[in-house]
C-alpha positions as CSV (number, residue, x, y, z in Angstrom):
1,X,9.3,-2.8,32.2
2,X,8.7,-2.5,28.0
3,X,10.5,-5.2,25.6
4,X,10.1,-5.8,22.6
5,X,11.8,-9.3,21.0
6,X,11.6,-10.5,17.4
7,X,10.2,-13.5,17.0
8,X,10.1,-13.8,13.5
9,X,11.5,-11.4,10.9
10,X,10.8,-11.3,6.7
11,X,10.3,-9.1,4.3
12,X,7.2,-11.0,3.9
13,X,5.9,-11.0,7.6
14,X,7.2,-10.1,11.5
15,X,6.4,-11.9,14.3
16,X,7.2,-10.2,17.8
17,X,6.5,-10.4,21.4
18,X,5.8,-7.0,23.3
19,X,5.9,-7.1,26.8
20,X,5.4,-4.2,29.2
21,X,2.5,-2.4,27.7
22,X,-1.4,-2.2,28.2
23,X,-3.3,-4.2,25.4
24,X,-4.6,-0.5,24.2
25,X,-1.7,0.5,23.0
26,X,-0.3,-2.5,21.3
27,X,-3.9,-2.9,19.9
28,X,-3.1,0.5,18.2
29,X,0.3,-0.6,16.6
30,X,-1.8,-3.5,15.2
31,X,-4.4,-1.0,13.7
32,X,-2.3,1.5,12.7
33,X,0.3,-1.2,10.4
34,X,-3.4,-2.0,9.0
35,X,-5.0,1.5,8.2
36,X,-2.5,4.3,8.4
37,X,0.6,3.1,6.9
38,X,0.0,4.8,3.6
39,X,1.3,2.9,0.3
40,X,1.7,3.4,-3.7
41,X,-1.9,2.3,-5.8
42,X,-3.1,3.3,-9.0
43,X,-6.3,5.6,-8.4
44,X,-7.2,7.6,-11.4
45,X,-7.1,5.4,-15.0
46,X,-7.2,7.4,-18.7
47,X,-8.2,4.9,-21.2
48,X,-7.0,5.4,-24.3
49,X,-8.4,2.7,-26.2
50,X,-10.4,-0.5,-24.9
51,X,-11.9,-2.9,-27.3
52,X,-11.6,-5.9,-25.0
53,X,-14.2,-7.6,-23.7
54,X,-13.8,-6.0,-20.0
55,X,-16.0,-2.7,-19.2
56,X,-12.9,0.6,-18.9
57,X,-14.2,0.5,-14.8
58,X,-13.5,-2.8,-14.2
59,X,-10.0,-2.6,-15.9
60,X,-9.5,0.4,-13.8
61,X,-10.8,-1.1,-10.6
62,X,-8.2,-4.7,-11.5
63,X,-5.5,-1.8,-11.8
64,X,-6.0,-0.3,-8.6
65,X,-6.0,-3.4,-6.9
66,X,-2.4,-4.0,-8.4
67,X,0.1,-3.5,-5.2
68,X,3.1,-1.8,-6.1
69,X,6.3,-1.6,-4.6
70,X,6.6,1.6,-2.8
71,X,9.7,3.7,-1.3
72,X,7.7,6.3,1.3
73,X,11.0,8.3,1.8
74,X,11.0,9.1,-2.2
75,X,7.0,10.3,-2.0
76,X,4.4,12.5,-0.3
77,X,1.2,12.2,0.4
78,X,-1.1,14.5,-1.7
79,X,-1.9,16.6,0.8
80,X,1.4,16.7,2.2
81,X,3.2,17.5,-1.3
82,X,4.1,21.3,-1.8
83,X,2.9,21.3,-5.5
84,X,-0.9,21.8,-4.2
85,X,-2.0,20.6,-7.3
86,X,-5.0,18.4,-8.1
87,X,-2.9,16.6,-10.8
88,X,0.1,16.0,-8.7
89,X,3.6,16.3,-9.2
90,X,6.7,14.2,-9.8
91,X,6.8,14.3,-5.7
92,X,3.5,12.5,-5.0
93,X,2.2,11.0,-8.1
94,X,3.9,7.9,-10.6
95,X,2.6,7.5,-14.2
96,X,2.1,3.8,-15.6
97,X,1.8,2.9,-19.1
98,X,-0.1,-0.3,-20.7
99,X,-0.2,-0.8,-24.2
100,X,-1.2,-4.2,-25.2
101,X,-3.0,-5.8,-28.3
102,X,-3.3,-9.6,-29.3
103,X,-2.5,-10.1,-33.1
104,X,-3.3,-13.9,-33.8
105,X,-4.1,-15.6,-30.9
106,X,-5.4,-14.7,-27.6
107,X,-3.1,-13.1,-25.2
108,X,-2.8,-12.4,-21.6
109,X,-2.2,-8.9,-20.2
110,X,-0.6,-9.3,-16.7
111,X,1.1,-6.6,-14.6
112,X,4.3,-7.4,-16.3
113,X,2.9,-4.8,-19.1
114,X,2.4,-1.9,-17.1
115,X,5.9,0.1,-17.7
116,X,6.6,3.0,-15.3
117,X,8.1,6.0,-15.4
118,X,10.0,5.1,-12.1
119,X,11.5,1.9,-11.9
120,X,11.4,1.5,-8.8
121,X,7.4,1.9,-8.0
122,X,6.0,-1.2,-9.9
123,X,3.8,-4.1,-9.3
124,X,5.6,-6.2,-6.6
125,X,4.4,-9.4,-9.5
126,X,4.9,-9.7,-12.9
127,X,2.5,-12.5,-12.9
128,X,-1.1,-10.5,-11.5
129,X,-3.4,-10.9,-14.2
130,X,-5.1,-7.7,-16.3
131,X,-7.1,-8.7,-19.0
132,X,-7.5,-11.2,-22.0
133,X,-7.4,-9.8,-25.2
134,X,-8.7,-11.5,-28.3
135,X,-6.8,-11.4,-31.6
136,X,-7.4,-7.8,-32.9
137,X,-7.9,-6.8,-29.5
138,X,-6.0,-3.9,-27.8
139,X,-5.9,-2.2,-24.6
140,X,-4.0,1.2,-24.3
141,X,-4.2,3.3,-21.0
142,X,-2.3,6.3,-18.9
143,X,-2.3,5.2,-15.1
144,X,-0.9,7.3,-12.2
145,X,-0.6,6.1,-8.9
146,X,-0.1,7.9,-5.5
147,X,0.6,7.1,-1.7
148,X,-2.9,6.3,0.2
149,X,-3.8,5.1,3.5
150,X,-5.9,1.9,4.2
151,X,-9.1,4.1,6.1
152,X,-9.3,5.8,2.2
153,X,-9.4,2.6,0.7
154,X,-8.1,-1.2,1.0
155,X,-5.9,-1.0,-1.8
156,X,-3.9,1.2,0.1
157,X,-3.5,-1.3,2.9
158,X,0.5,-2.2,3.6
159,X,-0.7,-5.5,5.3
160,X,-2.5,-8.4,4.3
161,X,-2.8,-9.8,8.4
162,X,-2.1,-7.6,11.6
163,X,-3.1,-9.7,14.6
164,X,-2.9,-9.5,18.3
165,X,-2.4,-12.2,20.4
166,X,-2.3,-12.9,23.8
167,X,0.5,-15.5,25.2
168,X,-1.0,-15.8,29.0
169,X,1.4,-13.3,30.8
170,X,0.2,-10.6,32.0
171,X,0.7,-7.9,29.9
172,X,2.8,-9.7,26.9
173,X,1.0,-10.2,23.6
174,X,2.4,-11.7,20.8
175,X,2.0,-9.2,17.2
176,X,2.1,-10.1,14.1
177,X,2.2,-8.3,10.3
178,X,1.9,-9.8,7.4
179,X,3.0,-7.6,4.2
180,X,1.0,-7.4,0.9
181,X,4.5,-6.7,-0.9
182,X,4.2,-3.2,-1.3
183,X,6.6,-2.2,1.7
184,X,8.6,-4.5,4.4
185,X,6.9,-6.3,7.2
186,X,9.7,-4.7,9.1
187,X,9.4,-1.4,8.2
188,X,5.6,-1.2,8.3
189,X,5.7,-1.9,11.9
190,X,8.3,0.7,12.4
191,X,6.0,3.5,10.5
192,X,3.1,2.2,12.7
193,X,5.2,3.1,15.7
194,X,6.3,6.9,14.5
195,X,2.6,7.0,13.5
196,X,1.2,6.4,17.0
197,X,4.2,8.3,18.8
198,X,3.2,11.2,16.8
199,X,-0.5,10.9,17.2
200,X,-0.2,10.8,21.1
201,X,2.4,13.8,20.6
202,X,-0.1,15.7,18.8
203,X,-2.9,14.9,21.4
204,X,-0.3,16.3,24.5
205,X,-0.2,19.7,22.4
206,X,-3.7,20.0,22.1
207,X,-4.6,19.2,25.3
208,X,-2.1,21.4,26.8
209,X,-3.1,24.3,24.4
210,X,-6.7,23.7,25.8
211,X,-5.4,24.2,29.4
């Protein structure tokens, strides 16, 4: 017999205890909270104007690395969206502005600056440092973010731990999912679960159209 009891539940992290199944498939909850829950990251950076010390890659590789707080039912994937455009659209794609410059003394650009056009998609910190600008240093930039998936890149992982234990019972394993901030522990592992119940879905159609 399948149960599932919460252990542990935060918007920070979910502990449960799965009993019921083979270690396969909760193995692929596990993976999929890790690599397939797709989440909001900056991933193409227009600098403007840079006369910091910091190359315009590496303060476009510290951007993407930025989690942001992301709402999947308000977004599509780029693939997914109907615009079909290689730009995107107000469906799958959020522009973030950053337009900093120290006067007199040395400032500290942290994520705090980045203002976006949706209120709701923005770095789950204020406190996640940029850049250091020197007085009479500026930094001004365009950056748009979009939903990813982890198996693209790790700054599109939802999780910062996914692990699978065993508790000594046959058949019982304890899981648990640790959020990077960008989306609920909680709901990752839902997602994860639609994920996998519609990859074995889509695996019974194709081996039934093969029949």
């Amino acid at each position: 017999m399948v149960s599932l009891d919460v252990i542990e539940s935060h918007p920070s992290r979910i502990r449960l205890r799965i009993k019921g199944v083979e270690r396969a498939y909760a193995n692929a909850i596990r993976r999929i909270a890790i690599s397939q829950v797709p989440t909001m990251a900056i991933d193409d950076v227009v600098i403007l104007e840079n006369s910091s010390v910091m190359f315009d890659e590496l303060v476009a590789h510290r951007l993407g690395l930025i989690p942001l707080k992301t709402d999947l039912n308000r977004y599509n994937l780029p693939e997914d969206c109907d615009c079909k455009s290689a730009l995107g659209c107000p469906k799958c794609r959020v522009l973030l502005v950053l337009d900093a410059e120290a006067t007199d003394k040395i400032r500290a650009v942290n994520s705090s600056d980045l203002v976006s056009e949706d209120p709701e998609t923005k770095p789950i910190s204020d406190l996640i440092p940029i850049v250091k600008l020197a007085p009479g240093q500026k930094v001004k930039l365009e950056a748009y973010a979009r939903l990813g998936k982890g198996t693209e890149h790790a700054k599109w992982q939802a999780t910062s731990a996914s692990v699978l234990t065993e508790t000594g019972k046959p058949d019982e394993y304890e899981l648990y999912i640790e959020s990077v901030g960008s989306i609920p522990a909680p709901e990752i592992f839902i997602r994860a679960i639609e994920k996998l119940q519609k990859s074995l879905e889509d695996f019974s159609i194709g081996v039934a159209a093969q029949q």
